[in-house]
N, C-alpha and C positions, 0 to 999 in steps of 0.2 A: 927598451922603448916600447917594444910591443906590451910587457906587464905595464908601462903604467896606462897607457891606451885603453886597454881591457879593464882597470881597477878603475878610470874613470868614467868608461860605459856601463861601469855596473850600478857603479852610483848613481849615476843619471837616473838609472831604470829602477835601482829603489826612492830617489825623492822621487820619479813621476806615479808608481804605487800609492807612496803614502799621498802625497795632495791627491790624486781621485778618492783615496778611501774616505778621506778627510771634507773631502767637499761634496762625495756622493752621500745620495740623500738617505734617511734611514731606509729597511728594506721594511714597507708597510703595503695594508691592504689595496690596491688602484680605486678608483671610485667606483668599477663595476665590480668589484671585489665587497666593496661594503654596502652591497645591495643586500637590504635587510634579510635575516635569517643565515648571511655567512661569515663564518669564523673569519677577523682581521689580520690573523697571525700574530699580533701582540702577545708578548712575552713579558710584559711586566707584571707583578702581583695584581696591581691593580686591572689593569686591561684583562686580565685572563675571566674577572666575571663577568665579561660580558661573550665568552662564547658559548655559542648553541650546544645545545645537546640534539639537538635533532633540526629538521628542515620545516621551516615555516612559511608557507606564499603570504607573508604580511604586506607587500609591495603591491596596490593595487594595479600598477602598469604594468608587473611581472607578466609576462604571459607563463602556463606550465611548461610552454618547450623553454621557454628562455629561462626559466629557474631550473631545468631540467640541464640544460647545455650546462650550465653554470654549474651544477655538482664537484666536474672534475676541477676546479680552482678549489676548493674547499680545504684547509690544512688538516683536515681532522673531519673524516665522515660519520651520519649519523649512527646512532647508536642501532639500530637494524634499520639497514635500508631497505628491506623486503616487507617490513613487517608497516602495513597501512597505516596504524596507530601514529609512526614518527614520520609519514608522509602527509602530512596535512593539509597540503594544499592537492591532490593529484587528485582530485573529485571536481567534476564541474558541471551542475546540473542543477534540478530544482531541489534534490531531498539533499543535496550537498552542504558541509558547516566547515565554517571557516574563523574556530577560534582557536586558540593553544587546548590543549587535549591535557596536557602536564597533571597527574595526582589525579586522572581520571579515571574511574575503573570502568571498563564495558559490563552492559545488563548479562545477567545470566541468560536472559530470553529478550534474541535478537532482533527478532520479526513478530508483528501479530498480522496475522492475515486474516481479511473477512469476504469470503469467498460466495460469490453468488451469480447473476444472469443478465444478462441487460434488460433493461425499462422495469424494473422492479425496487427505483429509487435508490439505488448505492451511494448517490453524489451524499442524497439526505440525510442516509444513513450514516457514513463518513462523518459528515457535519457533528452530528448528534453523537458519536464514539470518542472525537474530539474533545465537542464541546465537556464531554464526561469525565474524559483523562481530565482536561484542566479543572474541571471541577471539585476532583478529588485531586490531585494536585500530582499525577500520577505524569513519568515524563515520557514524551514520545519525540522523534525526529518529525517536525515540520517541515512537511513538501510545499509549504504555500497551495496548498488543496489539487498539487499534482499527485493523485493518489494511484492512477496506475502507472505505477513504474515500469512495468512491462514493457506496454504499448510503448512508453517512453523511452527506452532503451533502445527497442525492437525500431523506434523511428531516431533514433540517434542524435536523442536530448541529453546525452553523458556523456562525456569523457572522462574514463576510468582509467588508470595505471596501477599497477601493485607497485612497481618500482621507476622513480621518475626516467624517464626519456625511455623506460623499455618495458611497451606496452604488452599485456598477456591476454586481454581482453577486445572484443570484436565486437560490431552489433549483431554477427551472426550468430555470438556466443550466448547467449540469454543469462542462461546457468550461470556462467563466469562473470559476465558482469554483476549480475545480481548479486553476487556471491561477493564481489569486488567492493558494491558498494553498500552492500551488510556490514562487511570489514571495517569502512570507514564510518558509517553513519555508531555504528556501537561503540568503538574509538571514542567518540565525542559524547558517549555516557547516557546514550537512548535508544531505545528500539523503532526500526522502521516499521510507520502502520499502514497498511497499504490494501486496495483491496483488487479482488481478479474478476472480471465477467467475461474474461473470454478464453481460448484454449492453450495458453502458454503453461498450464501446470498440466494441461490433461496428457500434451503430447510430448513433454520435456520428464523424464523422469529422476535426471539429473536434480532439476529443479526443484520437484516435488521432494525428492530425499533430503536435501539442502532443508528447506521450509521447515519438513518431516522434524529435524535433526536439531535444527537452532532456533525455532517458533513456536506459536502454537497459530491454531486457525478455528473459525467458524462459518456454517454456514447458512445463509438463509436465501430464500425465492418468494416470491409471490407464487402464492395459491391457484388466480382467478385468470384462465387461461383465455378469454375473450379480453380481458386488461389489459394484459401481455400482448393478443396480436394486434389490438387496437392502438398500444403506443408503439408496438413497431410500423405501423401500416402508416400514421401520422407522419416519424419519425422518419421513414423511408431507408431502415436498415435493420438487420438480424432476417432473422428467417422465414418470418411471416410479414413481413411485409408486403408480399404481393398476392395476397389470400383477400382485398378487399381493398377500396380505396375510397378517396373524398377529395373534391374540387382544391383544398389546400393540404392534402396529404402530403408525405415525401419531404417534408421539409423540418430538420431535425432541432429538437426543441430541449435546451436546458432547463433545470427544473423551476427557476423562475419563471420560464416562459412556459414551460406547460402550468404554474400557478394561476399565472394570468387569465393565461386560455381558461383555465378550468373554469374558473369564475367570472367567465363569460358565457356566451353563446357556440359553443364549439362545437365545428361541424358534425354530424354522424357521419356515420361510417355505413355503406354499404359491403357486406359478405359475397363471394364469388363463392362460386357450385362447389370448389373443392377446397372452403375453408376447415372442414372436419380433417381431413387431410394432412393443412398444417399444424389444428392444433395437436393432431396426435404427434406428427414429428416435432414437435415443441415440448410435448410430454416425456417421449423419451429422451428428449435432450435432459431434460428435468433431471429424468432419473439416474442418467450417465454421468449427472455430473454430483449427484449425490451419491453412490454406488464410488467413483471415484474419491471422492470426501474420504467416507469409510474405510476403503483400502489402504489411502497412501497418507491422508493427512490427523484422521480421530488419533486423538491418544489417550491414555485410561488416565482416570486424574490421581493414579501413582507417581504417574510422569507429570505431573502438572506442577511448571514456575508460574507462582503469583505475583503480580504486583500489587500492592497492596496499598489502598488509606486508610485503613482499620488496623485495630491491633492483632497480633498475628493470631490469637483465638478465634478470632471472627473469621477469617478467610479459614481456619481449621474448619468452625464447626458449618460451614456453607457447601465447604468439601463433602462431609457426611451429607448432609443434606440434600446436596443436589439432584441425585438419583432420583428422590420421591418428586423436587419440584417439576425438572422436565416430564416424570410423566403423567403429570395434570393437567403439563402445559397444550399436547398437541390432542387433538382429536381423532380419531378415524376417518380418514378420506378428506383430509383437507386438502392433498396433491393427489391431483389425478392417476398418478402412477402408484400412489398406495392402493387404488383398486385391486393390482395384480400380486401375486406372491413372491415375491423378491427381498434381497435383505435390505434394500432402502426402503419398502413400505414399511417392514419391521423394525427399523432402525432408528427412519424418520421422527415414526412419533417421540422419541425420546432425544434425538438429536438437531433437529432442521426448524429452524424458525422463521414463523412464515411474517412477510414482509407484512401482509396486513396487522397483525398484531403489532407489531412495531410501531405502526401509524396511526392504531385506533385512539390513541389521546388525541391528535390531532384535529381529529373532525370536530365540524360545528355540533354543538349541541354535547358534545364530551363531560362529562361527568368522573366523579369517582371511582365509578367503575372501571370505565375504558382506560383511565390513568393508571388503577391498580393491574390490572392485563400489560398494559404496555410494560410498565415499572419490572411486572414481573421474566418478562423476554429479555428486555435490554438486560437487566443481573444475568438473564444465563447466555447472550450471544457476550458477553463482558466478560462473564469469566472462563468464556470457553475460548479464547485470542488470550487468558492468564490475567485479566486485569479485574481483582474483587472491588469492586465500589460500593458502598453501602446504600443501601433501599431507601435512607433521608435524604440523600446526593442525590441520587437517580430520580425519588421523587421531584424533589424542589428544581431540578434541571428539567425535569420534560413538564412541568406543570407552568413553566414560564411559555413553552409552546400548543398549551391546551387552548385546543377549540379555534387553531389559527387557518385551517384548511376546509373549504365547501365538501361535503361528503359527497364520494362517488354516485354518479345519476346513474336513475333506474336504465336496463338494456332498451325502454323503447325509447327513451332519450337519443340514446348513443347510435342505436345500429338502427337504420333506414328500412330493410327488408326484415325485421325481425322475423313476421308471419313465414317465412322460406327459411329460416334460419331453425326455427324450432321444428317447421315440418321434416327438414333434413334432421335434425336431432330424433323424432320420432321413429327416421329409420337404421338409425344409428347403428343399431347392436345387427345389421347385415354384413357392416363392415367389420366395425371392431367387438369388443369383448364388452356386455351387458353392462357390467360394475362401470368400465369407464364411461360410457354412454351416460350411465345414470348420475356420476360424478359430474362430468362435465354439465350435463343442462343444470344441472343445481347452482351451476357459476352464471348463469342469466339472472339481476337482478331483478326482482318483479317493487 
């Protein structure tokens, strides 16, 4: 009795087996399982091409923690999860891209950096580096014209990850981030162009090795050290800004807005007693931060990756060349701190491009001339960031901007006390050293 009791509970418990197997439903993806970018588990011939080889945020609701959580469902993990290439989505900022990477190769040269000083036009400059890559058709990571990435990191416009949900990167970390999102931005098959006017490479050495290693850089300033303290004094930021002031000083001007202004009625500026003062500490800011250039960022152009819109002779024979054209380009004592003996006076001349040459197409009245000057700067601040563009390009791009900006006004324009300004100048060399003295008053336009 008791065997057949048992032979009938056994049965029981294999038909109620088989109708669950029979009526549970296949074992597939759940709907938060086929949130785009993750494997379904399907196992038929068919279903099997559609799973990922890597992690994609296509899902514009995804947020990255929520695609990030959502890894460990995944039947089958990317092919490097460390490696930012098959992390596609773990960048979230301005210089961030967000397509399939797939059959893409990273540039050889990951960075170009154009390195320079505030109020000596960078924004413009930017503009015009841009406008030149697309010109010649050369490709760059588009930040939507957030070009210091720095600032931007350092104010915690990014969220980076190497590896989704297990962050390695901090906004304390500069170096790492930046580093993090060089990784992804070249993933996506373009170099980030970015530029610095302030101290995150000076005091980061980390950084600058990074840069140093996977870029290249250039540098250029403005020359005319009363320009300089007169749009910080406006602007009501950098260093000199409280060396002199004006009824609408202090009130900080993009470069549209200082267009405007120019070409209007713009207030002068009055000089306080110890503007000599600042522009000398202005001057060796100058030269610290070219003297830095030199050290940590020149590299000889055996080491130079071009990019290039010419055939590859052409960017050869520019390579030989370039040595004699930089040193036609600079003159003796166009920066105040080439008065003194240093390796950036010596340097200078054949290395540092000065922001006025840059702009001299621009002014009213522009000619031939001043297009063939500019034409000839922008080729070497271009190929010294690695990107050769030929002199027809570079022409016919900056001759579309010829003669669009009013030329800088004479110093009794601009500065209210001039008469006190020069006589301070006349006793100049009590302070500092004769050469700068006589440098500096040469930057008053007459």
């Amino acid at each position: 009795m008791h065997r057949v009791i048992a032979i009938i509970l056994c049965a029981f418990a294999a038909l109620r087996l088989a109708c669950s197997l029979s009526l549970a439903p296949k074992v597939l993806a759940t709907d938060d399982d086929r949130r785009p970018g993750a494997w379904n588990g399907a196992t038929s011939e068919a279903d099997s091409d559609e799973k990922p080889n890597r992690w994609q945020k296509q899902d514009s609701n995804a947020t990255v923690e929520e695609a990030a959580n959502h890894w460990h469902k995944l039947k089958e993990p990317p092919l490097n999860a460390s490696d930012p290439r098959e992390a596609n989505g773990l960048c979230e900022g301005p210089c961030c891209e967000h397509f399939p990477v797939t059959g893409i190769t990273p540039p050889a040269l990951k960075v170009k950096l154009i390195m320079t000083d505030g109020c000596s036009g960078s924004t413009a400059v930017m503009d015009i580096a841009e406008g030149l890559h697309q010109a010649a058709n050369i490709s760059f990571t588009n930040c939507e014209k957030n070009r210091e990435v720095f600032d931007d990191i350092a104010n915690g416009e990014y969220e980076l990850d190497t590896v989704a949900g297990s962050s390695k990167t901090s906004v304390d970390d500069i170096a790492q981030s930046f580093e993090t999102l060089v990784d992804h931005t070249s993933a996506h098959g373009s170099p980030l162009m970015v530029k610095e006017q302030s101290d995150y490479l000076l005091t980061n050495r980390q950084l600058a090795k990074f840069v140093q290693k996977n870029g290249k850089a250039a540098i250029f300033l403005r020359t005319n050290l009363f320009d300089l303290a007169m749009c910080d004094i406006r602007d009501g930021i950098g260093m000199d800004q409280d060396i002199g002031n004006c009824d609408t000083c202090h009130e900080f001007r993009d470069r549209a807005e200082q267009n405007e202004k120019e070409t209007s009625n713009e207030e002068p500026i009055k000089f306080h007693h110890n503007f000599l003062k600042g522009l000398a500490i202005m001057s060796r800011e100058q030269e610290r931060r070219v003297n830095f250039f030199f050290k940590y960022l020149q590299q000889d152009k055996s080491q130079s990756l071009l990019d290039t819109a010419g055939v590859a002779s052409e960017a050869d024979e520019f390579v030989d060349e370039s040595e004699d054209e930089k040193t036609t380009d600079s003159r003796p004592g166009r920066f105040a701190y080439e008065s003194e003996d240093s390796l950036s006076s010596r340097d200078s001349k054949l290395y540092v491009v000065a922001a006025e040459d840059l702009f001299a197409f621009e002014y009213e009245g522009s000619g031939q001339k001043e297009l063939a000057q500019s034409q000839k700067v922008w080729k070497q601040l271009m190929f010294q960031i690695g990107s050769y563009i030929p002199e027809q390009i570079i022409a016919n791009y900056l001759r579309q901007r010829l003669g669009t900006r009013p030329r800088p006004k004479k110093a009794s324009e601009l500065i209210t006390n001039l008469d006190d300004v020069e006589k301070q100048l006349e006793k100049c060399d009590q302070k500092f050293t004769k050469n700068w003295c006589e440098s500096v008053s040469k930057m008053l336009r007459s």
